[in-house]
Structure formats: C-alpha cells, structure tokens
N, C-alpha and C positions, 0 to 999 in steps of 0.2 A: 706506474703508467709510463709506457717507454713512447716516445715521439720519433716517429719511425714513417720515411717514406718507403713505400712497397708498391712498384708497379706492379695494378690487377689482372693485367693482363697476362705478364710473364713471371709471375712472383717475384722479380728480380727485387731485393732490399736495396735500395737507389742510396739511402742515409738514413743518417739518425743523428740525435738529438738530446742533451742532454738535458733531466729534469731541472727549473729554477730551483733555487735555495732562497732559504726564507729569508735570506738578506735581501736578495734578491727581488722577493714578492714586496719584503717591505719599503726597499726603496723604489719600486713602482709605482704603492699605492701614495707614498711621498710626493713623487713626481707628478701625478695623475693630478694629487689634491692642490700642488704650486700652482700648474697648469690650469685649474677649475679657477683658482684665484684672478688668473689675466681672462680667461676665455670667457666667463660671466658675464664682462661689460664689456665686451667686443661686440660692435652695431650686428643687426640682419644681412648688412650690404654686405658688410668686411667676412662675415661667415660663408655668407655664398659663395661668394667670389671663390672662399678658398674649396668650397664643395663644388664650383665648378671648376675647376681647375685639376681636382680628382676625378671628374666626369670624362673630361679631354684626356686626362692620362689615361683612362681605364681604353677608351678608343684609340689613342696612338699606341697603345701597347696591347692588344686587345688577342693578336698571335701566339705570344710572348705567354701572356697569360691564361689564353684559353688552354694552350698546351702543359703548360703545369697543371691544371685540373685534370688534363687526360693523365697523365702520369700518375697523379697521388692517390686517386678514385676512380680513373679505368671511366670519365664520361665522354659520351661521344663528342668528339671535337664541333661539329657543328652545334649542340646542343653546347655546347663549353665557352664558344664564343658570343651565343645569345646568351647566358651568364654574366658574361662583360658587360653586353649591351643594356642588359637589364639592371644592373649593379649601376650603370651611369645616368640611365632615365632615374631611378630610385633617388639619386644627387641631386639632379636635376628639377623632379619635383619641389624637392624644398629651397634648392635656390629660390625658386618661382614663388611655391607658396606659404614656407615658414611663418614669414611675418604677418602675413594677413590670420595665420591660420592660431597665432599666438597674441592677437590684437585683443587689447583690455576688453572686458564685456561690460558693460554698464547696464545694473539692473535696475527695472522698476519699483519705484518704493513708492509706499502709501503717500507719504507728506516731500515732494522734492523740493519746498523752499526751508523746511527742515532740516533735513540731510540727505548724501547721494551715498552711492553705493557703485563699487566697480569692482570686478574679481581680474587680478593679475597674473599672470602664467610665469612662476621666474623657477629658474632649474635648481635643482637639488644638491649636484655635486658628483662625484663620483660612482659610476655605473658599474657591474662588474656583469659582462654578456659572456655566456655560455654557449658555443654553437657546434651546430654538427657536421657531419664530414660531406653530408649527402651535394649543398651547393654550398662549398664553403667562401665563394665572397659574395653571392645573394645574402647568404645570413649575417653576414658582416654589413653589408651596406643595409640592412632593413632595419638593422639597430643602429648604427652609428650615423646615419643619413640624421635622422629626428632627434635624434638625441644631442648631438653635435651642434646641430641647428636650435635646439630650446638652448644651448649653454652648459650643457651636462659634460665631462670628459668619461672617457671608457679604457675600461680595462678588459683585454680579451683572454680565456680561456678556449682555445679551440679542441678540435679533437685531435687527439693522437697522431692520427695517419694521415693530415693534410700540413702537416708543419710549415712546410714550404710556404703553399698559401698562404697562409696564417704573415708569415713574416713579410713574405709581398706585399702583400693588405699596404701593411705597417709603413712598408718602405713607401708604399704609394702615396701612402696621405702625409708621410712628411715632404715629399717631393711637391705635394700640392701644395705646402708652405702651410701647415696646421703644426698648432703653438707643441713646444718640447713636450712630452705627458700626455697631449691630448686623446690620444689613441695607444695602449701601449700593450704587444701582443706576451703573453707570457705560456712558458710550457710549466705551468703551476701544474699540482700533483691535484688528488679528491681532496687533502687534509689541507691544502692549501685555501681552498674554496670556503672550509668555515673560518679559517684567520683573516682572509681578505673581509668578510660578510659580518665579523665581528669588531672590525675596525672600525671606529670612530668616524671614520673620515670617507668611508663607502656609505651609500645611500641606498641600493637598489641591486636586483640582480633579474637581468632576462635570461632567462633559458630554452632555450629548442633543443629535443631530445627524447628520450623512454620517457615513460612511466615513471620508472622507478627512480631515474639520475632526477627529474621533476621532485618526484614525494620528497626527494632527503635535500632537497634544495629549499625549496620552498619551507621545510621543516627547518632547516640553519636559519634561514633567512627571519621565520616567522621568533626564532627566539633570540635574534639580533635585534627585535623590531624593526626590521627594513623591507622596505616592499618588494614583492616579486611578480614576476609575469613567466607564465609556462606557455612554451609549444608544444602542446605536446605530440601522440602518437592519429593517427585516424584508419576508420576504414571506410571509406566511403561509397556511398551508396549510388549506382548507375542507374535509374527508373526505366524502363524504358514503354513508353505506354501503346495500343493499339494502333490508333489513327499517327506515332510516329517516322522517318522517313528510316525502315529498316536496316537500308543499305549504308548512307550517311551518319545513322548511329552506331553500328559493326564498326566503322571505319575510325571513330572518335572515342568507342570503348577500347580499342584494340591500343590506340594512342595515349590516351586516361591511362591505358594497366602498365604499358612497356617505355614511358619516356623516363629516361634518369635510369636504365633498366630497371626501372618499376618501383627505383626503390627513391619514391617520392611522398610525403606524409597524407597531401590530397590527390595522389593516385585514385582511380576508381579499381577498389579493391572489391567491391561485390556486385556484380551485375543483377539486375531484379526485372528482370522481366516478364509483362503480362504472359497470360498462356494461348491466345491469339494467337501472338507473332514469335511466342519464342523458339518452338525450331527453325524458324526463318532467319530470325537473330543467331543463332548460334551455329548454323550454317555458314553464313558470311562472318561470323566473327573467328571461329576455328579456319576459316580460309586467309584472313587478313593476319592471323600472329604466324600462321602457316609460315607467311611471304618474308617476316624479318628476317635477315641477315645476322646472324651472331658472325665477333669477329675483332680483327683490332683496330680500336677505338678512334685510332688518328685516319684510320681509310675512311674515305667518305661515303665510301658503298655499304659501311656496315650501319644497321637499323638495329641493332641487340648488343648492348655495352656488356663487360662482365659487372660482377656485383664489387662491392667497394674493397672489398675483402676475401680470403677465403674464409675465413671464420663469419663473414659475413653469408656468405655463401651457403656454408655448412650447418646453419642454422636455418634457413629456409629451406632447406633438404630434411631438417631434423622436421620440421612444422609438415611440411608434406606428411612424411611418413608416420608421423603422429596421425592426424587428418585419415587417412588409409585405415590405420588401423583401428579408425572406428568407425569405418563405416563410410565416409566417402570414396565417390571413384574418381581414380585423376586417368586424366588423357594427357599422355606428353605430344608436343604438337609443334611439325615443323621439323628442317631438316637437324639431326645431331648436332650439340654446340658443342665447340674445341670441345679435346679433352685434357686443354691445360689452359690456366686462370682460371680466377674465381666466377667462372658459367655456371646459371642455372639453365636446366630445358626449361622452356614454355612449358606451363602447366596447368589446367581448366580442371577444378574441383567442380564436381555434383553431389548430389545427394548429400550435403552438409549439413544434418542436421541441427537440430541445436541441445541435443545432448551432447555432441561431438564438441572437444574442447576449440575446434579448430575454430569451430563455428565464431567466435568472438575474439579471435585472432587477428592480430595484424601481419599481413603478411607484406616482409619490406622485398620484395622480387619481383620478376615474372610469372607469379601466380594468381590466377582467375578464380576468384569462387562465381558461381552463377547458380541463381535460383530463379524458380520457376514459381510464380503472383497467380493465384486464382482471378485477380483482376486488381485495380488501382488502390482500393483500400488496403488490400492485404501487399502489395508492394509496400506501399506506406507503412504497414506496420514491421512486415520486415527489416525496412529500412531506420526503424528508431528501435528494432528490438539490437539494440548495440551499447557497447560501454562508450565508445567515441562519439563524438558530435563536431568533426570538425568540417568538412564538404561534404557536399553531394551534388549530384544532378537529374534534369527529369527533361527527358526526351519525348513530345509532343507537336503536332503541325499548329495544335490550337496555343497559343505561349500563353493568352489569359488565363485558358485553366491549369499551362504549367503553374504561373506566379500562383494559382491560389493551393493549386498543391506546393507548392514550396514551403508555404506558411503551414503546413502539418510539417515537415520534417524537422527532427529537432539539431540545428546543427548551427557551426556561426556562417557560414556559406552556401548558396542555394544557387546552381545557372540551371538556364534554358536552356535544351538544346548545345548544350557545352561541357565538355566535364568539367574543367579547371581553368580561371584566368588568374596566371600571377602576373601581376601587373604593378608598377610605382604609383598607379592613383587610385586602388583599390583596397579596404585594409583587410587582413588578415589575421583571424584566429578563431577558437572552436568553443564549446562546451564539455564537460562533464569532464569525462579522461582525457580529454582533447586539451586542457589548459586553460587557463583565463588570462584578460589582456588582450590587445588589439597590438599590431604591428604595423606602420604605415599610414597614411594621410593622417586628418588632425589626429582621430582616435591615437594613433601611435604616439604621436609627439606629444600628448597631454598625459603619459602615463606617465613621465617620472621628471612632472614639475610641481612645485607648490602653489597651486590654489589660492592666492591670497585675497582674504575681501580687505578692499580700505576703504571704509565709512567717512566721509566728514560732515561735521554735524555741529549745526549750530550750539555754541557754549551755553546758552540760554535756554535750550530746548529740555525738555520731561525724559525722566528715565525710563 
C-alpha cells in the first residue's frame, strides 16, 4: 500500500510516502497506551478546552487546509472549506455537550433504602479509526471529536491518497495542546491493522469504508474480541412523491447525486419516482446536471469535481458499462468533461432492472439510476429492495405523511423534503451492508466506553 499524493485533477504525483514499520506501529500503540494513562483523568473542561482550540485552528487555517483537500482528492474548494467548517462545529459540539451527554445515569430500583444503582460511562483505552479518502478530516473529527472527549486516545490509519491530510490532522491537534499519543496518525500497511487489533492494549476499531475492507476488519477484530463499528457503503433512495414540489426536488436530487462529485456514501444514488410526475422530474433533473460545470476544482465556477482517483474513476466507467450491457440505457448529460483527470460524464441510468447486477450497486460518481414507482407503495418497496440501509429521502408538500412513510423504509436515516443533513448534532450510521454503530452526538460517544453499573448496598441486605 503505497501513501501517495496525486492531484486528480492533472495526475501530477505531488509525493509520496513511506510505509511505517512495525517498530514503528509498535511504538505508537506504546505511546497511544502512556497517553490513554494521563488523558483518562483529565476533567471535561481541561478536554474541551483543548477540542476547542482545535476548532479555532481548523478556522484560522481553514485556506490552508481546504486547499490540501483539493489537491489530494480533486474536491471542490468551496465544498473543501465547508469540510473545515464542519470538522470545527463537530469540536465544538462536544466541548458543549460531552459532559452532560456522559453524566452518571441513576437507575430505579425496586427497594432504594436497600441499595442504589448508577451506570458510569468511563472510556476504554486505545481506539484504532480507519477512514476514507472521500472527506478525510470530517472522518477524522467524527471519530476523534467523542472519542477524545469520553477519554479514549486514537490511532489513525487513513487511506492511501490523502497522506498529507492525514498528518495535518495530527499536527493540528498537537498544536491545539492534546497530550503526546493522543492522536497518532500512521501510514500502517492491511497486515498492520491485525497486529494493531491484536494488541493488548487496543480496545476498538471504527471503520468507514467498502464492504469488503469492513468484513475483514470486523472479522480481526471479532477474533481479537475487540469491538467494532462499520461505515459502511449506501445507495440511497430519493422518494419522490405526487403532490411533491417537482422543481425544488430536480434541484436537491441533482445536488444529493453530484456534491463530493457524487462520490458520497449518503449520496442519493436512486431516484424513485411516482409515475404522475416522473417525466416532469426527469425533465428538470436531466436539465439541472445539464448546467454543472466540470473542471478545476480550486475555480470557483466549477460545480463537477473529478473523482478521487483515476482508478477511482475507471471503476465507475467499468460499473456503467457493466450496467449497459444488461440492459440498461444510460444518457450522458451535459457539456463533455475534460479529457484529462479522473472525470466521469454525468450519467442517468434507466431501465435497471433487477436482474441487471447494476441494479444493487453502489455507484461512488456522478451516476443517476432512476426508477419509475407505479405509485407510493411500490416506491417503498423499491426503495428497501437494497442490500444497503444507510439514508434516504422522501419528497412530499404533506411532511406528516413523509414522517409515516419514513418509518417503512428500512434504513438508519430518513429526511423530508431533503436528501442529506451531515451535521455535528445529528448522528450518523445505517443498517444491513451499511455497517452498524452510530457516529456523533451521545449515540457516538457511548460506543467505545465501558458501561459500568455500581450497586451499593446495604451490608445487611438479602441476596
């Protein structure tokens, strides 16, 4: 696994980066575990502080670093800089509500002049986070924010082609005065991930990522007995119902399929629209990808990022032409993208059937599947005929009978009238092939603490 910047724009290989060695790994997880030793019994206030202090860096350097994102993964600078800004509210959240959000619980017991009962939230130890190249310091702060905050220390594995970032991160949160260890980013190899995961002294491993880097993680992990939590892949489902506003939803699908150039895990990757309105929807939506901009990423004019990679690239061209040759029809749409960097054309699949392998694809780009709903049930089922269960959304003027169609789709996120909110006070994660675990507010922070009940009880009292 080579750690290689590559701007996607002009292929140019900017650097690279040598694999750690397993002295290397070991004296991390070393450091990580001394560090867990001080950072445990550091107050809420003294932790904030230093996660706010990461917040104000992430905004006075927010330039700086928006622009290494465009470089390492080709995203559009405007979208690069809300990255920042997102990555600092994430901080911010838990300065604010850690401590409430980790306060003892005290439960009711049958006899309380007997004995009480209180369950305590105290952290684990040594975290090992896995994350992906697509927002590589959203993923970084969505695990290190709560984590940091319960008293956990983290060890990062990032992906390959964002190295830079990755070591930013790092330099950022020591500059925000976070203990030596606390955060420690490593360019560890696959084989490194089950030495880290069978070490004593690791606790946990979160992953955002495939399928398949998920299965064989979760698989180390479960024969380390250590916990894991998976992000994993989605394709989510666009609803779009009769009595909704056609124009206003063309306008939020077109945004849902192409932000991150499309290659975003709650993207709305399948549009489902009633038979009412769908040539009306698909009219205005084929007119709105029309109007994107492909182009380079730092101009502000451009609306169509390249993909992260050309191998990134050339894999959603493989899935197209797969897709074709059974049977669906794709429309390329919109003016010709370069024809250098990793560009995909805009592309609106039809007729996908679901004998077509395509059909239950993820596709990480600028490609649209869209189906055509005999009416709301059959949407719905559409929409749960999927191996993923991570978002969706359902497009309606009536939002009561969105919220009770919500509760049919099977998935861990449901908006109105919205495709996607990633947000620091909302949490985040899916079902089925989608991953298990929460990411964010309490949910997130309560995944990799120990639970402890402490009873006390009068000496006197019956067994």
């Amino acid at each position: 696994m080579a750690y290689v910047t590559t701007n996607p724009y002009t292929g140019e290989v900017v650097k690279t980066f040598p694999d750690a060695t397993d002295a290397e790994v070991n004296d991390a997880i070393e450091r990580s575990h001394r560090a867990f030793s001080e950072w445990k019994n550091v107050s809420f206030a003294q932790r904030g502080a230093i996660l706010q202090n990461a917040a104000n860096l992430l905004r006075q350097q927010k330039d700086d670093l928006a622009q290494l994102l465009t470089l390492e993964m080709g995203k559009l600078i405007s979208e690069a800089r809300a990255e920042v800004e997102l990555s600092a509210q994430i901080f911010e959240y838990y300065v604010h509500n850690a401590e409430k959000l980790l306060v003892p619980e005290v439960l009711p017991v049958e006899n309380p002049e007997e004995a009480t009962a209180k369950i305590v939230h105290e952290p684990l130890g040594v975290l090992l986070a896995i994350e992906p190249w697509n927002f590589p310091y959203y993923q970084i702060a969505r695990i290190i924010a709560p984590q940091l905050s319960a008293g956990n220390t983290i060890l990062l594995k990032h992906a390959s082609n964002v190295p830079q970032s990755a070591a930013r991160f790092e330099r950022l949160m020591k500059e925000a005065g976070l203990v030596d260890g606390g955060f420690i980013n490593l360019y560890a190899t696959r084989h490194h991930i089950e030495l880290i995961l069978n070490d004593p002294r690791v606790q946990g491993v979160a992953l955002t990522g495939s399928e398949g880097a998920g299965a064989t993680v979760a698989q180390q992990a479960a024969k380390a007995l250590k916990k894991s939590t998976l992000e994993l892949g989605g394709a989510d489902a666009f609803i779009v119902l009769a009595d909704a506003d056609i124009e206003k939803a063309a306008k939020w699908g077109v945004f849902g399929r192409h932000w991150n150039g499309g290659q975003v895990c709650v993207s709305s990757k399948r549009m489902i629209v009633v038979d009412e309105v769908y040539d009306q929807f698909v009219d205005h939506y084929i007119n709105g990808v029309a109007a994107l901009q492909a182009g380079d990423p730092l101009d502000e004019n451009t609306t169509l990022a390249p993909l992260s990679s050309q191998q990134a690239a050339d894999e959603v061209k493989e899935k197209i032409s797969l897709a074709i040759a059974h049977g669906a029809q794709a429309l390329e749409v919109g003016p010709k993208v370069p024809n250098h960097g990793a560009f995909v054309q805009p592309t609106i699949l039809t007729n996908v059937t679901p004998d077509n392998p395509a059909y239950h694809m993820e596709f990480f780009g600028p490609v649209s599947m869209i189906f055509r709903a005999k009416n709301e049930d059959d949407a719905v089922r559409i929409a749960n005929d999927s191996p993923f269960g991570l978002g969706g959304s359902v497009f309606t003027r009536d939002t009561a009978h969105g919220e009770a169609l919500a509760s049919r789709i099977s998935t861990g996120m449901v908006y109105i009238n919205h495709p996607t909110r990633v947000k620091a006070d909302l949490p985040f994660g899916g079902v089925r092939r989608s991953g298990y675990g929460r990411e964010l507010t309490g949910l997130g922070i309560k995944e990799f603490v120990n639970h402890k009940l402490i009873s006390v009880v009068d000496i006197d009292a019956e067994f």
